[in-house]
N, C-alpha and C positions, 0 to 999 in steps of 0.2 A: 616658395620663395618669390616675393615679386619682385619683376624685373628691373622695376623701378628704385628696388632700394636692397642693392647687392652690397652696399656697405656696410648691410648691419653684419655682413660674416666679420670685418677687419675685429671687431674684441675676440671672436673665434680662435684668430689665427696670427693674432701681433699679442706677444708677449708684454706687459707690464713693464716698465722701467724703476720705479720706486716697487721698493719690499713690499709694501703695505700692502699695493692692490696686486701684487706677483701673487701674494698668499692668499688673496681672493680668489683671481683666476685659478690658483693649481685647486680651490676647493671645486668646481668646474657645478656650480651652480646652475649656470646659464645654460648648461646643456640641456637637461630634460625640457626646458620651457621651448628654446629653440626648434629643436623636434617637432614638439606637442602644436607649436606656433606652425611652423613649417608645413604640416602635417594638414594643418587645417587653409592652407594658404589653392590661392588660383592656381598656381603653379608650385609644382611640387619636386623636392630634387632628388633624382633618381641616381646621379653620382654627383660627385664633391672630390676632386683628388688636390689638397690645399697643405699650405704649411700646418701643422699639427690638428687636422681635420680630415676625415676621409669618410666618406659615407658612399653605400653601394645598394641600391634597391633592385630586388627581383619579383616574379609570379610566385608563388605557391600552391598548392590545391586547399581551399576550405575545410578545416579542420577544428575539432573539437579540442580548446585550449584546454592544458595538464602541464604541470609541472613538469610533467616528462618528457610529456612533445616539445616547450619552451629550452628545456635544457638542450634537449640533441638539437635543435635551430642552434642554440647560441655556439654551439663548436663549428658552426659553419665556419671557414679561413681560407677563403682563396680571393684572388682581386678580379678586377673586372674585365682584365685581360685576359682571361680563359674562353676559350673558343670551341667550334667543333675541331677536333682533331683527330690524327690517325695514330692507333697503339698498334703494336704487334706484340704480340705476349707467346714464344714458342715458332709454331708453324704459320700461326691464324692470325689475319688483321682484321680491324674493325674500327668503323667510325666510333667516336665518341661525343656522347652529348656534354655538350658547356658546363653543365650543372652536375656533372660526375662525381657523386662522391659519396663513398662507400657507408652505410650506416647512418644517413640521414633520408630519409626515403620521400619525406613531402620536398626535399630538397632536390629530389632527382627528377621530380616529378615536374619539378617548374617549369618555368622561363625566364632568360635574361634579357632586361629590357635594350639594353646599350652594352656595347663593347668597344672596349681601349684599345685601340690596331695601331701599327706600328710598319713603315714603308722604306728601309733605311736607298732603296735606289732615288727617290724623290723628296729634294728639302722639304716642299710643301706637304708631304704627305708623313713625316719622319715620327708622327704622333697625330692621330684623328679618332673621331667617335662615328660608329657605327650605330642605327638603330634595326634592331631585330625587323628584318625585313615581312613576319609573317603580321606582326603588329603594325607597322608603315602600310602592309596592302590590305589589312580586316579593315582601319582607319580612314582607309584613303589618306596616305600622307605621302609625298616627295619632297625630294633633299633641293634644296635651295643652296647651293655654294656659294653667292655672294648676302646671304643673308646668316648662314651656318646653323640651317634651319631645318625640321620637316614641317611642311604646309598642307593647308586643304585652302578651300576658299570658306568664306565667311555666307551668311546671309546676304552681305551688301554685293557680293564679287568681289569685295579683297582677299589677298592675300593674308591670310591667318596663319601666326605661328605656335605651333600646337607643341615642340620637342624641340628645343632653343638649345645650343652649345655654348658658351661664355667661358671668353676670354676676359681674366683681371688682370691684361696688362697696364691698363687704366688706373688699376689701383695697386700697383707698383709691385704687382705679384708676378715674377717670372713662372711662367711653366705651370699655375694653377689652374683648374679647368674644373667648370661645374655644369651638368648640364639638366635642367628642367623639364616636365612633361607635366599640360594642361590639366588640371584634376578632373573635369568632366570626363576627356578622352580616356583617362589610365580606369577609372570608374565604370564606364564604360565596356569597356574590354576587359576589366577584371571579373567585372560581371556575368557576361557572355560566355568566360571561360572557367566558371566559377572559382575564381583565382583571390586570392585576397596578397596585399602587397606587406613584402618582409624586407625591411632596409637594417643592414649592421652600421651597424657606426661606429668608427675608434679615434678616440679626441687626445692626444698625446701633447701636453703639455711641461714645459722646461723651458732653457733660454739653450739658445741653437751654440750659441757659440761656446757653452759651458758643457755642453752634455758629454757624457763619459760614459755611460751607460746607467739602468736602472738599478740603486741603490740596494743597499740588503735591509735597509728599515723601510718594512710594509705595514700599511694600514689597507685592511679592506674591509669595504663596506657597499650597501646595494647607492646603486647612481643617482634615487631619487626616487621619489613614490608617484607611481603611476600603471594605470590597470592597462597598459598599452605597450611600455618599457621596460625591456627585462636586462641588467647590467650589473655591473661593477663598477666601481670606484677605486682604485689604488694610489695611495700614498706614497709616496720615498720619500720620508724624513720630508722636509722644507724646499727641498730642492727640483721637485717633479711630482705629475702622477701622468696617469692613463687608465680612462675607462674604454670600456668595450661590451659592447649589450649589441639585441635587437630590439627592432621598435616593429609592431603591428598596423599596419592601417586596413580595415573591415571595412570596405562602403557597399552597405546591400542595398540597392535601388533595387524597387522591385522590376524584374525580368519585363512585367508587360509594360513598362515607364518606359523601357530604353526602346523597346522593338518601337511604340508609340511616337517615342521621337525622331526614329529612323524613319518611319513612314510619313511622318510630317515634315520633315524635312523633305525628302523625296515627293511627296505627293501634297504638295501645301496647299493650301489656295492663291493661284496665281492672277496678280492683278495688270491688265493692261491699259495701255495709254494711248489717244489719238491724235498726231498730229499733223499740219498742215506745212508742207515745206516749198517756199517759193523758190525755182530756180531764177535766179535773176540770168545768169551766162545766158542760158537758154531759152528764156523771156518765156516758161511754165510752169503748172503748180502739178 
């Protein structure tokens, strides 16, 4: 997603007013391209929590794609407010990993990039994002609160924003939140941890003030053709649908690329300058 042009979500997430193009939109077209677009974009969204939009990307371990493996990914169903927590089950307590869930095993195996927290003692904090702190210190990133950022510096000594939080109140979206991570850095670190990135997506379309629930005339069919997206499309008669897939993103850089550009970074060839400074106060140079 570039940062620059967050309104290409509004066809996403604003309903049609004329029939014509309503029955466009419910054919939900644009979605696979979005993705696919998205996907290959500087910045990539790792959540999305929006009017009839919602996307949530995690780590996974590298795996050999099967129809099989594809299937138990796509019953993944939890949001992105699932955290460590503590169970008790009987006598015995135990931490539990964010990624719990029983019968999906590259899924237990993961990581979550960001997390939905929730502070009801402080307005300001009554909803916020979190990034996976073990990714923030492999990265070198920190949180920036008046930027609503995680940073490193740049080449030049700027501040660089690597993991951006956005708010569309701008675009007249109450309560929507999307939040971004640099495609170098998630590349990077997926790499490192030989992780490849799993985003669900569920795009539920209808008109908000009409919905009643989901129809008993279903039509289903896959979301769209692509060796990367694996979904569904569902129909209710004229009146709605909702798909729901995962999408794949694979970036293999090879392993001695990135150590290369850590040590070039860290160890570059550093150039100096010589100058001559007149103190005039003090009438010396």
């Amino acid at each position: 997603m570039n940062p620059l042009s967050l309104t290409s979500l509004i066809p996403l997430m604003h309903e049609p007013i004329d029939d014509s193009s309503f029955q466009q939109w419910l054919s939900q077209e644009d979605v696979v391209l979005f993705l696919q677009k998205d996907g290959d974009d500087e910045n990539i969204i790792v959540y999305a929590g929006l009017p009839h939009v919602f996307i949530h990307a995690i780590l996974i371990p590298r795996f050999d794609v099967t129809t099989e493996e594809i299937d138990k990914l796509r019953e993944w169903n939890f949001g992105v407010s699932r955290g460590w927590s503590l169970v008790s089950s009987g006598d015995t307590t135990r931490i539990e990993h964010p990624l719990a869930l029983k019968g999906i095993p590259l899924i237990e195996s993961g990581e979550q990039i960001v997390f939905l927290r929730s502070f009801e003692g402080v307005r300001q904090k009554s909803s916020y994002v979190e990034l996976n702190q073990k990714i923030a210190q492999v990265l070198g990133l920190h949180q920036l609160e008046d930027r609503d950022a995680w940073c490193n510096l740049d080449e030049h000594g700027d501040i660089d924003e690597i993991v951006k939080n956005y708010s569309l109140k701008h675009l007249d979206i109450d309560g929507g939140t999307v939040v971004t991570m640099r495609r170098s850095e998630l590349v990077n670190y997926a790499t490192a941890g030989g992780y490849v990135i799993l985003r669900m997506f569920d795009f539920a379309r209808f008109r908000i003030g009409a919905f009643s629930g989901h129809g008993e005339q279903r039509t289903i069919r896959p979301i769209g053709v692509s060796e990367t997206i694996f979904g569904d499309l569902t129909l209710c008669g004229t009146a709605e649908s909702f798909s729901r897939g995962v999408q794949l993103l694979d970036f293999d850089p090879q392993q001695s690329s990135i150590l290369s550009d850590n040590y070039e970074r860290d160890r570059g060839t550093k150039q100096y300058a010589t100058f001559i400074a007149n103190d005039f106060r003090h009438q010396r140079v």
